[in-house]
C-alpha positions as CSV (number, residue, x, y, z in Angstrom):
1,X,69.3,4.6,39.3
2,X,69.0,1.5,36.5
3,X,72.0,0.0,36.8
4,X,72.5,-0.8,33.1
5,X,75.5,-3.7,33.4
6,X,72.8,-6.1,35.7
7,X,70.8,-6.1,33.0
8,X,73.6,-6.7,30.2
9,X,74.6,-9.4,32.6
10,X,70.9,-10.8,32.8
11,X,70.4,-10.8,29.1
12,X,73.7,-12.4,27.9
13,X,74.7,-11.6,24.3
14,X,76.3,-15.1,22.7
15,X,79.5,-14.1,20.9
16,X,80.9,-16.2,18.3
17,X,84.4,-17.7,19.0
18,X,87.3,-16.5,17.4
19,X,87.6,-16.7,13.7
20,X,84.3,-17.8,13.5
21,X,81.5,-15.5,11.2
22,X,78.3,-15.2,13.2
23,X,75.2,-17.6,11.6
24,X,72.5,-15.6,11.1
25,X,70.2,-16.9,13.7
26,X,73.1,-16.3,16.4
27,X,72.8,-12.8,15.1
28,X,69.0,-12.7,14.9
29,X,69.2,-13.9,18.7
30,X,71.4,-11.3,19.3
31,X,69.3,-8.6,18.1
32,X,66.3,-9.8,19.7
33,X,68.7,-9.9,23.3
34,X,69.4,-6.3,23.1
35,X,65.7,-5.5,22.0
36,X,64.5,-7.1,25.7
37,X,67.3,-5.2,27.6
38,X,66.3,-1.7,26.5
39,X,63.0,-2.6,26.8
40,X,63.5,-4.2,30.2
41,X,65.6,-0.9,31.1
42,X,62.8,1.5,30.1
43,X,60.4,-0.1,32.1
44,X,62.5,0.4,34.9
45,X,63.3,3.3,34.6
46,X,59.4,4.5,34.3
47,X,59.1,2.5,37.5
48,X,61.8,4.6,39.4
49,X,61.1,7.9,37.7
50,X,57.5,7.7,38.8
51,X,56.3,8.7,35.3
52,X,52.7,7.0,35.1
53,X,50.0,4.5,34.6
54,X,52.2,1.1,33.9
55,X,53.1,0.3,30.6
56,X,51.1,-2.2,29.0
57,X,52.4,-4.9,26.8
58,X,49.5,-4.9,23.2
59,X,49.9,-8.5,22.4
60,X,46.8,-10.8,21.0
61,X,44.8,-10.8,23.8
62,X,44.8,-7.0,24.0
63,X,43.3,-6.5,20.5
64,X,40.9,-9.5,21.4
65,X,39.2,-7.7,24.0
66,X,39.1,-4.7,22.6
67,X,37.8,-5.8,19.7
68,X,34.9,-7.8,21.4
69,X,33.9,-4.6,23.3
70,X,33.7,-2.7,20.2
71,X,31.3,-5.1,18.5
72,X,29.2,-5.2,21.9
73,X,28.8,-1.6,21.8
74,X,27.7,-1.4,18.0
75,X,25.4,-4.1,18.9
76,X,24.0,-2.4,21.3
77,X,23.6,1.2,19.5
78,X,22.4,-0.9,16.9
79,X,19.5,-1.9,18.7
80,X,18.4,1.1,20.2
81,X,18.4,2.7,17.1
82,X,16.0,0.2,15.4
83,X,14.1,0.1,18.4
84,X,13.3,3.8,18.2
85,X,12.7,4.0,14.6
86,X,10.1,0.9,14.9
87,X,8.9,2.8,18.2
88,X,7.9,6.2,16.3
89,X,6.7,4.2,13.0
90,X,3.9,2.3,15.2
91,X,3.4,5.5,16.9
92,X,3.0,6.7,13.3
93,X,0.8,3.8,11.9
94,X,-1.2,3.5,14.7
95,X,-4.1,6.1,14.5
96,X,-4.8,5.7,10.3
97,X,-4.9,1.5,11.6
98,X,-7.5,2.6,14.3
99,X,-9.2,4.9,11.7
100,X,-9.4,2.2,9.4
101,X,-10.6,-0.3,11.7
102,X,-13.2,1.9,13.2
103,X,-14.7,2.3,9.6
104,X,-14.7,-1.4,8.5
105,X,-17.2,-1.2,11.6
106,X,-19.2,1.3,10.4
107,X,-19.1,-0.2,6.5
108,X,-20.4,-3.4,8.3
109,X,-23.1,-1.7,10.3
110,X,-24.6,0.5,7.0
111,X,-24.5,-2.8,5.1
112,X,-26.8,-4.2,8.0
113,X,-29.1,-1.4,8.0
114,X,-29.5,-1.6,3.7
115,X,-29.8,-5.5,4.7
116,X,-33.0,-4.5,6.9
117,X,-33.9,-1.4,5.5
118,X,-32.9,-1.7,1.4
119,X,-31.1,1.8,1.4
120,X,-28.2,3.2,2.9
121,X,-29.4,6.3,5.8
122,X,-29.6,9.0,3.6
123,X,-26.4,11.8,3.7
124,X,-28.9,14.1,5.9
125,X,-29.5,11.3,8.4
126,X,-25.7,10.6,8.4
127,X,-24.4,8.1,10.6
128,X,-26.7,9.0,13.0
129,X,-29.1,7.0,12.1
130,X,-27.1,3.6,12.8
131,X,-27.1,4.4,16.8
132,X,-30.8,5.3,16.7
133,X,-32.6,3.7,19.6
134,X,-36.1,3.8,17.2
135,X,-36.8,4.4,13.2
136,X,-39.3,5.0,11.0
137,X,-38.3,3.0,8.3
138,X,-39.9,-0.3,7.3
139,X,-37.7,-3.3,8.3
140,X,-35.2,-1.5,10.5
141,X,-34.4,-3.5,13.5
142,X,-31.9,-1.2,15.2
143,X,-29.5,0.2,17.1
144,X,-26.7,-1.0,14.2
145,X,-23.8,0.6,16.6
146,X,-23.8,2.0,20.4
147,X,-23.0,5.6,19.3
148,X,-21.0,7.3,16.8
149,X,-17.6,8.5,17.3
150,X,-14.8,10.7,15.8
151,X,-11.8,9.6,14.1
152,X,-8.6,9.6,16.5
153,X,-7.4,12.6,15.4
154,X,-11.0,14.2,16.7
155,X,-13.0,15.0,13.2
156,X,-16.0,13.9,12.3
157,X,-15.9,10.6,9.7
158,X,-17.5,11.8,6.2
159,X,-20.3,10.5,5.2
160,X,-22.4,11.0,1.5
161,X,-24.6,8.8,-0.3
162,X,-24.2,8.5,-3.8
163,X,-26.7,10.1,-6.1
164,X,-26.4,7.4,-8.7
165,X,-26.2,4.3,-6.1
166,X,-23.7,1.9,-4.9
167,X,-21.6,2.4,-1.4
168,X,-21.8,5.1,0.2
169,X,-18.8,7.7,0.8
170,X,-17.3,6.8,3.9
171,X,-13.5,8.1,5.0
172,X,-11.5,10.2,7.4
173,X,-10.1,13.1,6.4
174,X,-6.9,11.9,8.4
175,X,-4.5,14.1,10.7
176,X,-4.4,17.0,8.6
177,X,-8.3,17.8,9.0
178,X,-9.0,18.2,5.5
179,X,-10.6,16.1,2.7
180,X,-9.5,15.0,-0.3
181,X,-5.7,15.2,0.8
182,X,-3.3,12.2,0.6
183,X,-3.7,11.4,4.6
184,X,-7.3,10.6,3.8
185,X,-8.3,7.2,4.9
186,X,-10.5,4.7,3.4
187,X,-12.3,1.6,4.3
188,X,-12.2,-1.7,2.9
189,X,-15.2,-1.2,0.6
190,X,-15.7,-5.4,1.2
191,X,-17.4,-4.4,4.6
192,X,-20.2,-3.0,2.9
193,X,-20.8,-6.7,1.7
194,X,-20.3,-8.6,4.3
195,X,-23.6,-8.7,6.4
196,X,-24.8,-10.1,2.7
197,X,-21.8,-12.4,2.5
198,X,-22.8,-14.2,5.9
199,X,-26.1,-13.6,7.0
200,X,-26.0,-15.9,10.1
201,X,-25.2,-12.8,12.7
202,X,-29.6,-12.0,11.5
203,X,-30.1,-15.7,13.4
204,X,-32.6,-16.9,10.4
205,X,-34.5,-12.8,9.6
206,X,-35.5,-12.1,6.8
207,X,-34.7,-8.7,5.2
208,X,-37.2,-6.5,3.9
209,X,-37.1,-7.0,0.5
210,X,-37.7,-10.8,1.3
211,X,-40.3,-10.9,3.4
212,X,-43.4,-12.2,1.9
213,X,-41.9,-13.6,-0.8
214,X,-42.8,-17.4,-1.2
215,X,-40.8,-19.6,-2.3
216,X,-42.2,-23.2,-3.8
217,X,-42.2,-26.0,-5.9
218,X,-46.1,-25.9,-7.0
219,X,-48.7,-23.0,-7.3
220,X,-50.9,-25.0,-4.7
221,X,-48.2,-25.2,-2.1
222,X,-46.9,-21.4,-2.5
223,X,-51.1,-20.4,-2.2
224,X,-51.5,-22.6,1.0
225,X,-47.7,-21.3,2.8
226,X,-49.5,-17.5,1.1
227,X,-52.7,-18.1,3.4
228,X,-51.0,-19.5,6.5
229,X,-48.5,-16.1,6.4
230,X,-51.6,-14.3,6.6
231,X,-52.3,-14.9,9.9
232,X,-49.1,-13.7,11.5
233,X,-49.4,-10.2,9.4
């Protein structure tokens, strides 16, 4: 049993002397005396009675750590959470990228074949026709690609020429299988251009809209380049 006097006796209460009005911080240490005997007494008594986890004392330091773990935990949730949305956005962006890619390629290998050939394959020959391992078709110096394949969702790429000229129709119909939907993807229509924008990957050939053709500063001089040609013909 708490033997309630031991701790009166530990925690003296100052009283004033006779005649004399306790100041208010005698009486402020007073009150703050009795506050740490009850409170010395009900941890006691807890201790005795057997009634639990110890009592802890929430001062500074309590709320410190607590509040450090809390931030480390949002931190952490935090994270994962962008991690997964930038996780499934790649996984999202990643097949119209490869699509895309795949048909700058084929934009660049079509405007090598019109740089050879002076026309796009026709819609009938398709794509085909840039894999071809031999063509009919004056000034075609071939294969333009190793072999044609589908778009990463497994459809065929389209492919049309244009009745009244100009780039071809090139796209993927996208994940949804179907054409002219708003998961369709395009090339960068540049790429038809750019065999014609740098010429060096031909290594100094001619296309065949060029080939004859004399350029010179003097009749005489384009007749006598004219008559040497002839003998490589």
């Amino acid at each position: 049993m708490v033997d309630y006097g031991e701790l009166k006796r530990k925690f003296k209460v100052r009283k004033p002397a006779a005649g004399v009005n306790a100041s208010p911080m005698h009486r402020k240490s007073d009150k703050a005396a009795v506050k740490a005997i009850a409170r010395e007494y009900e941890l006691k008594k807890a201790e005795l009675q057997g009634s639990g986890a110890p009592v802890f004392r929430r001062g500074p330091l309590f709320y410190g750590v607590l509040t450090l773990l809390l931030l480390t935990a949002g931190g952490l949730v935090l994270t994962a959470s962008k991690k997964g949305v930038g996780f499934g956005r790649e996984r999202m962006e990643r097949k119209p990228l490869q699509a895309r890619k795949s048909m700058d390629a084929l934009a660049v290998a079509l405007g090598r074949y019109r740089f050879h050939t002076g026309e796009y394959p026709s819609t009938g020959e398709g794509l085909a026709a840039l894999a071809a391992k031999s063509w009919r078709k004056k000034g075609w110096d071939g294969p333009y690609i190793n072999h044609v394949v589908d778009d990463p969702w497994g459809h065929e790429y389209v492919y049309e020429t244009r009745p009244e000229g100009g780039h071809p129709v090139l796209y993927s119909r996208g994940p949804d299988g179907r054409a002219g939907t708003t998961d369709d993807v395009l090339p960068d229509q540049r790429s038809f251009e750019e065999p014609f924008r740098d010429t060096s990957w031909t290594n100094g050939w001619a296309p065949y809209r060029l080939r004859g053709v004399v350029v010179a500063p003097d009749a005489e001089t384009k007749r006598r380049v004219e008559e040497e040609m002839k003998k490589y013909d």
